[in-house]
SENUGU-521602 format. One record per residue: residue number from 1; residue in three letters; x, y, z of N, C-alpha, C in turn. Coordinates in steps of 0.001 Angstrom, whole numbers, plus 500000, padded with zeros to 6 digits. Layout:
REM residues N
+-----+-----+--------+--------+--------+--------+--------+--------+--------+--------+--------+
:   i :  aa :     nX :     nY :     nZ :    caX :    caY :    caZ :     cX :     cY :     cZ :
+-----+-----+--------+--------+--------+--------+--------+--------+--------+--------+--------+
: NUM : ALA :      X :      Y :      Z :      X :      Y :      Z :      X :      Y :      Z :
...
+-----+-----+--------+--------+--------+--------+--------+--------+--------+--------+--------+
//
This chain:
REM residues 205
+-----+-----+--------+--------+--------+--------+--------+--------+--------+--------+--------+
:   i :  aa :     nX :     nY :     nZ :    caX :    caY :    caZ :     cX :     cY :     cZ :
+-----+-----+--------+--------+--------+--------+--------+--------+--------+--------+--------+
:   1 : UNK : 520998 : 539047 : 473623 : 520024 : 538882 : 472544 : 519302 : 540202 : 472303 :
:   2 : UNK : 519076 : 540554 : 471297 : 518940 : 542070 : 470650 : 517571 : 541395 : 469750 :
:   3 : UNK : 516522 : 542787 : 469931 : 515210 : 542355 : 468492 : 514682 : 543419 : 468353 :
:   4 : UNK : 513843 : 543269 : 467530 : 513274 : 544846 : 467098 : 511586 : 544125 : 466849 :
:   5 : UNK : 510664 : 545170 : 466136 : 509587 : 544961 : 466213 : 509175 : 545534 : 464674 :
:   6 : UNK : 508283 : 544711 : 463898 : 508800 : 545123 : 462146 : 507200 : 545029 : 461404 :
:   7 : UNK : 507250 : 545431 : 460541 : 505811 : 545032 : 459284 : 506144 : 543886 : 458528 :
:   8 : UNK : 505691 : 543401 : 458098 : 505919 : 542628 : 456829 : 505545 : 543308 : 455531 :
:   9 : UNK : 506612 : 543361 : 454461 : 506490 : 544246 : 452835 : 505873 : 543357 : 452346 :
:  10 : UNK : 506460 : 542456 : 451957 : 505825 : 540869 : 451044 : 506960 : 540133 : 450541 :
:  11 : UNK : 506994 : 539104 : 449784 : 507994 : 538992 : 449180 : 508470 : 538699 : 447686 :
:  12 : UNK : 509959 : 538540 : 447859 : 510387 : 538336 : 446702 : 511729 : 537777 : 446154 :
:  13 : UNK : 512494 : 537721 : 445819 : 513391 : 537086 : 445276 : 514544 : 537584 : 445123 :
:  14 : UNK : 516019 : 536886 : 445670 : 517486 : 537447 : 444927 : 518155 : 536347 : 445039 :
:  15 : UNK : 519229 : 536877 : 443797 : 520389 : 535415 : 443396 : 521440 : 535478 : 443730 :
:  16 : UNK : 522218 : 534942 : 444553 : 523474 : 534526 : 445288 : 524639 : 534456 : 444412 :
:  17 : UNK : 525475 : 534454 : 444899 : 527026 : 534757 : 443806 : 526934 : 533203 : 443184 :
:  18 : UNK : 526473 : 532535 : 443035 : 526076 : 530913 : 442437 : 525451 : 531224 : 441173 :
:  19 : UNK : 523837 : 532089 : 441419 : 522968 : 532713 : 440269 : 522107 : 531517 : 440825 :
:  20 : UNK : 521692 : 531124 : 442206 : 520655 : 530485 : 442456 : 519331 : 531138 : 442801 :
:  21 : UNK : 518457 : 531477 : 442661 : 517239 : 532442 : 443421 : 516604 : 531780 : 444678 :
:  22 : UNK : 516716 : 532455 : 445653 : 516515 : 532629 : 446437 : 515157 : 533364 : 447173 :
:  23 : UNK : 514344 : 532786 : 447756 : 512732 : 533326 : 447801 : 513511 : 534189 : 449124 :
:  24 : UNK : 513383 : 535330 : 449357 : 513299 : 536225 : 450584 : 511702 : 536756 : 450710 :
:  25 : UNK : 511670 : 537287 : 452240 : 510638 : 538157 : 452994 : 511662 : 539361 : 453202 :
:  26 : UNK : 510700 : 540523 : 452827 : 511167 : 542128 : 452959 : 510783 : 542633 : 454756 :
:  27 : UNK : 511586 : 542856 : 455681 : 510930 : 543247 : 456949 : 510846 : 544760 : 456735 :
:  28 : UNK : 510402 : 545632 : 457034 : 510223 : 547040 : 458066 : 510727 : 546609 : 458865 :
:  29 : UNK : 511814 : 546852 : 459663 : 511878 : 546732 : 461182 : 512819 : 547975 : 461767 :
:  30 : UNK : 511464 : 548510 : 462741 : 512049 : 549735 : 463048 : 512026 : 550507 : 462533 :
:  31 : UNK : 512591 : 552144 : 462901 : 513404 : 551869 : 464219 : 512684 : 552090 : 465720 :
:  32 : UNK : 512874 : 551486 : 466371 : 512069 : 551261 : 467298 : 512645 : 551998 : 469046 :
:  33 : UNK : 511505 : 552346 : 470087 : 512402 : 552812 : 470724 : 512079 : 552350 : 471804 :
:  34 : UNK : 512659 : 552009 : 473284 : 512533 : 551937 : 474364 : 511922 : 552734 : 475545 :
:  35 : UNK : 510738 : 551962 : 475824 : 509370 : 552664 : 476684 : 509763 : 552369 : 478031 :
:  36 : UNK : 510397 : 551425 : 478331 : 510370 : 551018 : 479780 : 511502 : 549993 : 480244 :
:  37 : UNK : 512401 : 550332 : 481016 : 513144 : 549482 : 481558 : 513203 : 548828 : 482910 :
:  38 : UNK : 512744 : 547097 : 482782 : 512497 : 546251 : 483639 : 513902 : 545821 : 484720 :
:  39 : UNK : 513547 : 545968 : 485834 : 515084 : 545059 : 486767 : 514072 : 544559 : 487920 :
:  40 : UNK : 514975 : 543978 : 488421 : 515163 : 542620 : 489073 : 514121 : 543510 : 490277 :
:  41 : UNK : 515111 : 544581 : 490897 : 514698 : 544992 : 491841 : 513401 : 545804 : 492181 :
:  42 : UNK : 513040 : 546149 : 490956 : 511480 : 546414 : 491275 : 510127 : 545584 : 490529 :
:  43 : UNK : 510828 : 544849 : 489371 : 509740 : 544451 : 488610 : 509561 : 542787 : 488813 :
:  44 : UNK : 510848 : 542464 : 489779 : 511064 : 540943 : 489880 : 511626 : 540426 : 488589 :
:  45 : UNK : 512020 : 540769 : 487575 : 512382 : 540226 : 486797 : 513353 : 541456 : 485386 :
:  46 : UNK : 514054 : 540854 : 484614 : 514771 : 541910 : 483592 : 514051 : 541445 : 482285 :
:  47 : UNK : 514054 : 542870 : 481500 : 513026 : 543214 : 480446 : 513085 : 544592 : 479960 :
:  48 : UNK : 513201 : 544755 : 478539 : 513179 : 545613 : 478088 : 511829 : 545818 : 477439 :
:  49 : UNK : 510970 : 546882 : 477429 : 509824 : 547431 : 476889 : 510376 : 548542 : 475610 :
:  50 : UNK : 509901 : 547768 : 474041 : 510092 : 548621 : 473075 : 508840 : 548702 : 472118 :
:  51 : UNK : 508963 : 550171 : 471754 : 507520 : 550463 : 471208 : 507992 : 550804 : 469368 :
:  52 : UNK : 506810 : 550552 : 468585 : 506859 : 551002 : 467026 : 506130 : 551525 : 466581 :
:  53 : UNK : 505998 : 552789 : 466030 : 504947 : 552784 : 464914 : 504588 : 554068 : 465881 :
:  54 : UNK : 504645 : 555675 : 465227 : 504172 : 556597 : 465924 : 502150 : 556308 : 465947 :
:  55 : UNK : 501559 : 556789 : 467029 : 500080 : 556623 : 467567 : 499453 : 558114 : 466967 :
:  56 : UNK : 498086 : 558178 : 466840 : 498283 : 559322 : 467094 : 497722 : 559581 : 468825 :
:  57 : UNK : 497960 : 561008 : 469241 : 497310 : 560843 : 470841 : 496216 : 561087 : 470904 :
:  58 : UNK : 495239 : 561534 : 470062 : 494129 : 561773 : 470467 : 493088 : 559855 : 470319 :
:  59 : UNK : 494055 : 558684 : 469581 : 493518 : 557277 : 469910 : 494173 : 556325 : 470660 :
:  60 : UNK : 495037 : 557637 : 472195 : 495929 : 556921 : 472668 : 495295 : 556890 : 474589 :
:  61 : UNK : 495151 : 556132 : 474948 : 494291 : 556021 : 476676 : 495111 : 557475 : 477436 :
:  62 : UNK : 494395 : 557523 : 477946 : 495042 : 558615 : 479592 : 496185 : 557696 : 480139 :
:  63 : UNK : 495980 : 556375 : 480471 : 496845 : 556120 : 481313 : 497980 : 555796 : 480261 :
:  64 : UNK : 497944 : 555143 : 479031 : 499096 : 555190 : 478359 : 499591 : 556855 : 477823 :
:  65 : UNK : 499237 : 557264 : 477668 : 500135 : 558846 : 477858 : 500890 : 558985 : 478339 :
:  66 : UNK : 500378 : 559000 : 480022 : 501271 : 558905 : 481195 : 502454 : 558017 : 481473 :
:  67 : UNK : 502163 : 556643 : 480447 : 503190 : 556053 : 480399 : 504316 : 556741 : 479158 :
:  68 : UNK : 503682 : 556939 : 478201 : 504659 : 557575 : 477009 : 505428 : 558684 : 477732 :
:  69 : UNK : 504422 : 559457 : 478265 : 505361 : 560577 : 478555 : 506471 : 560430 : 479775 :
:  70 : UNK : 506139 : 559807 : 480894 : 507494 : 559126 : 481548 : 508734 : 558906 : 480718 :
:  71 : UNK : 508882 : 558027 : 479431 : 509611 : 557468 : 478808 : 510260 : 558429 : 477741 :
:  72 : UNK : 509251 : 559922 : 478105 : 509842 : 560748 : 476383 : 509837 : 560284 : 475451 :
:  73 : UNK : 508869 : 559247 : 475190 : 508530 : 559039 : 473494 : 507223 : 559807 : 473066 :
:  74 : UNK : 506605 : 559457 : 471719 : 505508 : 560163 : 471239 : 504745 : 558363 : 471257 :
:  75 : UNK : 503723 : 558603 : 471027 : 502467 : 557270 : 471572 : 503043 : 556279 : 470726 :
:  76 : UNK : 503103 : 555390 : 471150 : 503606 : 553955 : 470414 : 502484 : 553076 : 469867 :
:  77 : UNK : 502002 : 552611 : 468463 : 501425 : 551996 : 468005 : 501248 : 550446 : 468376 :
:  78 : UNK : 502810 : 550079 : 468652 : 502897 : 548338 : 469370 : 504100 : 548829 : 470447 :
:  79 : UNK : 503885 : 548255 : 471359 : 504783 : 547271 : 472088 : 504529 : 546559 : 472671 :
:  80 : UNK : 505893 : 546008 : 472697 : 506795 : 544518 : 472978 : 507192 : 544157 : 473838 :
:  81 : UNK : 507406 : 543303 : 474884 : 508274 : 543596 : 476359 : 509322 : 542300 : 475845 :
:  82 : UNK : 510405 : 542504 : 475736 : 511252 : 541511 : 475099 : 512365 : 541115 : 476787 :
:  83 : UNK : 512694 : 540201 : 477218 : 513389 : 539519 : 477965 : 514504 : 539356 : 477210 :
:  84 : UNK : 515730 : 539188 : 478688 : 516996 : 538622 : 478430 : 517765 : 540108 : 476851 :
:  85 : UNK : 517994 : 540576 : 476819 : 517613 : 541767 : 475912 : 519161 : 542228 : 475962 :
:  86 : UNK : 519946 : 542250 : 475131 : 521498 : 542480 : 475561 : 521702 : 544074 : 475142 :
:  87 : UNK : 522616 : 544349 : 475976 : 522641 : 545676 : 475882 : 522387 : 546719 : 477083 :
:  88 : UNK : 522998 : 547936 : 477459 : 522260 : 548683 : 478523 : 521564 : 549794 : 478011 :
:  89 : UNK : 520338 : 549742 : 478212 : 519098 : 550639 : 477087 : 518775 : 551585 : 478816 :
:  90 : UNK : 518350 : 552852 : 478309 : 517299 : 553901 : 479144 : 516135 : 553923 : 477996 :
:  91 : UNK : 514891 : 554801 : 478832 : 513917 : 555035 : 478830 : 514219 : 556071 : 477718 :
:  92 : UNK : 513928 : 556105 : 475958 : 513789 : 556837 : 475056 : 514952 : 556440 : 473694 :
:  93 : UNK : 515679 : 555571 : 474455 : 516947 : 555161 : 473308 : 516291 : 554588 : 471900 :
:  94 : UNK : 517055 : 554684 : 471238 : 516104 : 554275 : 469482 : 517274 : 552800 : 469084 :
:  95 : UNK : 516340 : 552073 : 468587 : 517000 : 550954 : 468170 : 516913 : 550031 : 466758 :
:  96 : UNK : 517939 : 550227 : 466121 : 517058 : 549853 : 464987 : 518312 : 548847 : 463976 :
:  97 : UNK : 518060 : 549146 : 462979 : 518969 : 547535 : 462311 : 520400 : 547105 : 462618 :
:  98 : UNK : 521133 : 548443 : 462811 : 522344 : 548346 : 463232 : 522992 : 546943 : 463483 :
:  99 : UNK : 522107 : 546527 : 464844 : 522356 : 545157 : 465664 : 522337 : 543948 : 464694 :
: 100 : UNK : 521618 : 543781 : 463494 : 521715 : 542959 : 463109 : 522508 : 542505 : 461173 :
: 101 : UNK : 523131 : 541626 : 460954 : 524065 : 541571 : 459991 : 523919 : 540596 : 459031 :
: 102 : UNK : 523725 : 540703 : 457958 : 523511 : 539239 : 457134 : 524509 : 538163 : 457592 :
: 103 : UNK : 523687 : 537038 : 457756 : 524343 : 535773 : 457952 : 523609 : 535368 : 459459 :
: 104 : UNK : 523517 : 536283 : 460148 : 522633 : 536567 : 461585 : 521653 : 535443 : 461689 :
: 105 : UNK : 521555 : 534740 : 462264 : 520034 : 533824 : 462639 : 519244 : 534136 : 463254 :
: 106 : UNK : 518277 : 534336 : 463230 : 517402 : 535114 : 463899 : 515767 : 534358 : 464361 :
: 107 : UNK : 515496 : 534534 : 465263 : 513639 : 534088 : 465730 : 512575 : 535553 : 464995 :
: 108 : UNK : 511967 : 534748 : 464186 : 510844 : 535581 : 463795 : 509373 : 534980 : 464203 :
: 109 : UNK : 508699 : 535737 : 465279 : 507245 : 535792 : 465864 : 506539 : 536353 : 465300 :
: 110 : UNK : 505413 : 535762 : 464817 : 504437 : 536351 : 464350 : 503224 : 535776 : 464129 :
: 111 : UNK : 501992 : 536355 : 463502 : 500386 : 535940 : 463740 : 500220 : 535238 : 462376 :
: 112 : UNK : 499771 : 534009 : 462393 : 499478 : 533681 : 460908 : 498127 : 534032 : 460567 :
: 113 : UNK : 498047 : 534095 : 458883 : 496645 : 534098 : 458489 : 495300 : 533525 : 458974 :
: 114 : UNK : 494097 : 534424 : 459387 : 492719 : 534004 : 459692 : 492238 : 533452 : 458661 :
: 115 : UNK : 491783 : 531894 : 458774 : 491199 : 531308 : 457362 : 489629 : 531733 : 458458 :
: 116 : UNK : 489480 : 531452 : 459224 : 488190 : 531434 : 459885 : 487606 : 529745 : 460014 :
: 117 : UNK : 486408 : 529621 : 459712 : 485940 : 528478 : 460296 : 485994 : 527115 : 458756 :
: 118 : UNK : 486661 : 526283 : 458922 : 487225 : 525808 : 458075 : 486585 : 523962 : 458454 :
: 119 : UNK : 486530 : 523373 : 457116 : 486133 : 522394 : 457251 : 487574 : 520863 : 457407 :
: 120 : UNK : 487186 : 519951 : 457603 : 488655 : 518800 : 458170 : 489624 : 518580 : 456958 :
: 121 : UNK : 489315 : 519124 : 454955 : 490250 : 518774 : 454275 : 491240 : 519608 : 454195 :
: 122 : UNK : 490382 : 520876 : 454754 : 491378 : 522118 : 454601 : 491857 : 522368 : 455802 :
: 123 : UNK : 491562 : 521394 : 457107 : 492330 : 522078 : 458078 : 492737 : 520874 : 458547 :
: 124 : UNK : 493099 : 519493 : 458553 : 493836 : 518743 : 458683 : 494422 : 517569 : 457391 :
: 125 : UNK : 493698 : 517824 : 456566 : 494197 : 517630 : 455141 : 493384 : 515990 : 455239 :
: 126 : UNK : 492023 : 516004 : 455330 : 491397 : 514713 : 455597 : 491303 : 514743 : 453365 :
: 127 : UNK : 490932 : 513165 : 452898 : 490915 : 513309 : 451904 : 489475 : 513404 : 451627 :
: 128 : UNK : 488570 : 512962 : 452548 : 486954 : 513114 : 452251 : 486453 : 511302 : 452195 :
: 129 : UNK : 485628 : 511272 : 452113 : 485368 : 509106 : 452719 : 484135 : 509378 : 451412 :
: 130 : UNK : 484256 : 507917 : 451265 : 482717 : 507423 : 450341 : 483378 : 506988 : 449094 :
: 131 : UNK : 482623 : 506227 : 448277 : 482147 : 506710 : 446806 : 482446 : 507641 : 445995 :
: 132 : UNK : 482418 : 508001 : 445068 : 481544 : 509346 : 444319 : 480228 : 509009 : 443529 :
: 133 : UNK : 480185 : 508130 : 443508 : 478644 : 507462 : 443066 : 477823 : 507180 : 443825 :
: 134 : UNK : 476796 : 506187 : 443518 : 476156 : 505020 : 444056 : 475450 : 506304 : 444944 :
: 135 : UNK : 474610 : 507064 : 444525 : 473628 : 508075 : 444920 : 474188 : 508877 : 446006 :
: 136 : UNK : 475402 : 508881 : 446002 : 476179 : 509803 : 447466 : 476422 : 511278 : 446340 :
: 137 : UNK : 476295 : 512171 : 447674 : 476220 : 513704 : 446512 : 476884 : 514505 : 447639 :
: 138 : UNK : 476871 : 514097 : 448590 : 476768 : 515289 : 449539 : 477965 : 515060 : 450768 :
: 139 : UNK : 478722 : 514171 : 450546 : 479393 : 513315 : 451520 : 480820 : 513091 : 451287 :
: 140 : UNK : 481478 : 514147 : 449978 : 482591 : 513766 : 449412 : 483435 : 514701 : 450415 :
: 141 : UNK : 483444 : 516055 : 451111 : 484717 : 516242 : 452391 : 484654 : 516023 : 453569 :
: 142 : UNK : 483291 : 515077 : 453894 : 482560 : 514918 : 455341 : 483717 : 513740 : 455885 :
: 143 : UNK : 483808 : 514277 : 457195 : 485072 : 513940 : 458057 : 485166 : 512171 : 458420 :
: 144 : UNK : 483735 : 511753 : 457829 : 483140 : 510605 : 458153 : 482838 : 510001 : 460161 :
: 145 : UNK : 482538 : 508564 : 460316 : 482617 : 508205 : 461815 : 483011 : 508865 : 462727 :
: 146 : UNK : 482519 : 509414 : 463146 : 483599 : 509949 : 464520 : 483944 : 508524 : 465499 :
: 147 : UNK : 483828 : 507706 : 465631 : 484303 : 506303 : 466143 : 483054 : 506343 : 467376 :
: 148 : UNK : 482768 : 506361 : 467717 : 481577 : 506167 : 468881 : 480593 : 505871 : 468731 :
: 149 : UNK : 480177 : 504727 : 468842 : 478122 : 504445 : 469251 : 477745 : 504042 : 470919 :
: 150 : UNK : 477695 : 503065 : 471032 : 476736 : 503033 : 472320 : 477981 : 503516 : 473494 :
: 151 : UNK : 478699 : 502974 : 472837 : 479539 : 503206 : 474389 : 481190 : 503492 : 473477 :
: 152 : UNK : 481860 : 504561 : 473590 : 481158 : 505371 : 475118 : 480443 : 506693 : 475246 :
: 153 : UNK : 479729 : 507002 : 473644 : 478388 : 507465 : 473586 : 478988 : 508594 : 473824 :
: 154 : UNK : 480307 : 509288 : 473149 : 480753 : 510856 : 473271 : 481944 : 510804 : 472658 :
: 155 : UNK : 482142 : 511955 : 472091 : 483165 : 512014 : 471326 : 484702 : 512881 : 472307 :
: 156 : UNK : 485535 : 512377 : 471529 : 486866 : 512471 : 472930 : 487382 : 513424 : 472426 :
: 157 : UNK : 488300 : 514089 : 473731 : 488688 : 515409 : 473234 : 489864 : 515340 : 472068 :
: 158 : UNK : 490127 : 516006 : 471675 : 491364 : 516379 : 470413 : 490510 : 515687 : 469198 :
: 159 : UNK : 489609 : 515521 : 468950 : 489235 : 514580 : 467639 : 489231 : 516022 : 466880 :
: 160 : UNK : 489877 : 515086 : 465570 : 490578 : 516627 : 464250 : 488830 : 516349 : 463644 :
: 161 : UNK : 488423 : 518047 : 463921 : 487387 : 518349 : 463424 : 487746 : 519421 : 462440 :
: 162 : UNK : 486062 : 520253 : 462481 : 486207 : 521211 : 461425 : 486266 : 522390 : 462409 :
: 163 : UNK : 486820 : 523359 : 462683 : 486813 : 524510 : 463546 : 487410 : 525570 : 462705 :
: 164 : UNK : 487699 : 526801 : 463258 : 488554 : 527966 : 463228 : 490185 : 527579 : 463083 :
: 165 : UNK : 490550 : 528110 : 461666 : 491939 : 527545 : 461564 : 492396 : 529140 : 461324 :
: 166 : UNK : 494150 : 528847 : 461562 : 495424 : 530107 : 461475 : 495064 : 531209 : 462941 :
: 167 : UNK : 495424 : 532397 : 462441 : 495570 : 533127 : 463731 : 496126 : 532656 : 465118 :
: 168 : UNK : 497619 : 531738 : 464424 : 497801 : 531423 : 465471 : 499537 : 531911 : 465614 :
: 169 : UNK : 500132 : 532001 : 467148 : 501450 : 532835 : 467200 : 502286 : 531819 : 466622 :
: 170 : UNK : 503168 : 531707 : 466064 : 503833 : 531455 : 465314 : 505133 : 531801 : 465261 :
: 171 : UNK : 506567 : 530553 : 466192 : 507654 : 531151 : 466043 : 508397 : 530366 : 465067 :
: 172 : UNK : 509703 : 530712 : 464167 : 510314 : 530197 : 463437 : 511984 : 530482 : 463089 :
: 173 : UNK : 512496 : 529637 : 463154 : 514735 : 530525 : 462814 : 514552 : 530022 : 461372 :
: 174 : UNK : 514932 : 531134 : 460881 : 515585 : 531472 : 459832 : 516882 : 532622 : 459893 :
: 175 : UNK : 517523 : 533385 : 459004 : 519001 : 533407 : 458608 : 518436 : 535102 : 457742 :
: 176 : UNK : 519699 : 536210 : 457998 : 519091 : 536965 : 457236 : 519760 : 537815 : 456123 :
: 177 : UNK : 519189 : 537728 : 454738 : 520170 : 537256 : 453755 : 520443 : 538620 : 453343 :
: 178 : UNK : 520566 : 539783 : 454175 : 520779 : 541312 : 453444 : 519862 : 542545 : 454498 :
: 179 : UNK : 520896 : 542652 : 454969 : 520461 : 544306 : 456012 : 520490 : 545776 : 454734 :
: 180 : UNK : 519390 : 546592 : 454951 : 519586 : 547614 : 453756 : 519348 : 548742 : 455401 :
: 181 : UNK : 520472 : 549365 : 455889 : 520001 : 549860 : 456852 : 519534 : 551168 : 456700 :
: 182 : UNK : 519946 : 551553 : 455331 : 519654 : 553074 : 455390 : 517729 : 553456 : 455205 :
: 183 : UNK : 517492 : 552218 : 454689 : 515838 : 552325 : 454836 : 515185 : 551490 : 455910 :
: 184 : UNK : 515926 : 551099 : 456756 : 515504 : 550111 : 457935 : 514744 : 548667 : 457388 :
: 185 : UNK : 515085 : 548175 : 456387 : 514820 : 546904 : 456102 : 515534 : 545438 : 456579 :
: 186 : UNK : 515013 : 544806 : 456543 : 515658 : 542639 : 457053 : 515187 : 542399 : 455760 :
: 187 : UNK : 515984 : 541462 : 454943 : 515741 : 540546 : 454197 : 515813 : 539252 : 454566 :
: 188 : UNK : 514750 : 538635 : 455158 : 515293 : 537181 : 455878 : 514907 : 535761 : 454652 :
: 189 : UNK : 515514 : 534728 : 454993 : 515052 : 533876 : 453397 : 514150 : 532908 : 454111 :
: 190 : UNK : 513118 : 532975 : 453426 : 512115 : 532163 : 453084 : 510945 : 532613 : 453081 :
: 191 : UNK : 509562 : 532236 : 453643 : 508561 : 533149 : 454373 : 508454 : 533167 : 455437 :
: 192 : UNK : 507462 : 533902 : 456092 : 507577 : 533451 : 457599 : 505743 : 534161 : 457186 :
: 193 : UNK : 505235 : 533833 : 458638 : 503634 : 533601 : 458896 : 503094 : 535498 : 458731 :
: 194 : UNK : 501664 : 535275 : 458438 : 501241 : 536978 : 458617 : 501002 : 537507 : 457214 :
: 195 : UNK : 500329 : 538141 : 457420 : 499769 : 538727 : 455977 : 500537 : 540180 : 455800 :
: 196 : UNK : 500543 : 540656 : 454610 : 501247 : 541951 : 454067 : 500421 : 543280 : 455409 :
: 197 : UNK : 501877 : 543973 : 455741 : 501336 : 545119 : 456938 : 501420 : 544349 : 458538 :
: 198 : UNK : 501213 : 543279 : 458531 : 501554 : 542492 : 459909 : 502454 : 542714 : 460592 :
: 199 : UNK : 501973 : 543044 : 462046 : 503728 : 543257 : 463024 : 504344 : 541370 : 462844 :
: 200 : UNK : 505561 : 542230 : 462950 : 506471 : 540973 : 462757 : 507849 : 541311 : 464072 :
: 201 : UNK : 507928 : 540068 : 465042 : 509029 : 540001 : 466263 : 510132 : 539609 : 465671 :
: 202 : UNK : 511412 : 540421 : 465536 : 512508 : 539429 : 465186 : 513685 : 540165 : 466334 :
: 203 : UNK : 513931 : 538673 : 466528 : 515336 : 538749 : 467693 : 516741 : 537715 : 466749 :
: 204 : UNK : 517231 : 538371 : 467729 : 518522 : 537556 : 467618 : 518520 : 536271 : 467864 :
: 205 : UNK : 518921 : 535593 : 467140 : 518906 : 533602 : 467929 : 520657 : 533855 : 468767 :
+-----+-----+--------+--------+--------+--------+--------+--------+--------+--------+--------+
//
């Protein structure tokens, strides 16, 4: 299993030898390079460490330096520690669309949108309780009862309230409908989670 580490462009649209349209997502991905190689025998486990996105060094730690420069890269903006990782990679190898081919299925990880603190219609799709009359004004998205009076006089855990919605990791397979490798792009079809500029994980399924 082979992945890289990508932005999200935004998206947009292409038509299939049918003339059906087709909603695609544009990736960045890559090219990306290898910071660190994990084995059995010292790390307890196998893992490849790949980094994206040049840093600059003067907003990069002392101790990550020391790690960049072990590896002969220049400061890495993200990395990734990806498992199970096919291939035999060293410390500086570059990796980038090559590995992957339209038709490819692929896992795409990523952060969805921060709505922030959100009330129960918009974050569990409640329809709102009451009336709209009969002197009620104020009560049309209120989550209504929470089910409890005397006993047992507390409300139980998981009850769908109003809290902090999105920002959450987010994995999904989809299929990828057009490699453009000479600019390091994925065209994968549909959307996938994350706002425009977002790192985006895509591996091989």
């Amino acid at each position: 299993m082979s992945g890289l580490i990508g932005t999200k462009k935004g998206m947009t649209s292409l038509y299939n030898e049918l003339g059906n349209s087709i909603p695609v997502t544009v990736i960045q991905a890559g090219p990306c390079v290898v910071t660190q190689v994990k084995t059995i025998e010292i790390d307890g486990y196998n893992a490849v460490q790949i980094g994206y996105g040049v840093k600059k060094e003067k907003n990069t730690t002392r101790p990550m330096k020391g790690h960049f420069e072990k590896a002969g890269v220049e400061p890495q903006s993200k990395l990734v520690e990806l498992r199970d990782f096919a291939g035999d990679y060293k410390s500086g190898d570059e990796i980038n669309v090559d590995s992957f081919k339209a038709g490819d299925k692929v896992i795409i990880i990523a952060t969805s949108k921060g709505k922030g603190f959100q009330g129960v219609v918009k974050r569990h799709g409640f329809k709102g309780v009451g009336m709209r009359t009969h002197g009620q004004h104020d009560r049309l998205r209120a989550p209504g009862s929470l089910g409890a009076s005397s006993w047992p006089s507390r409300v139980f855990k998981g009850k769908r309230m109003g809290g902090r919605m999105g920002s959450d990791r987010i994995k999904l397979v989809t299929s990828i409908v057009q490699v453009l490798a000479d600019q390091n792009l994925l065209i994968v079809k549909g959307n996938i989670p994350g706002s425009i500029s977002s790192y985006v994980i895509v591996r091989k399924k």
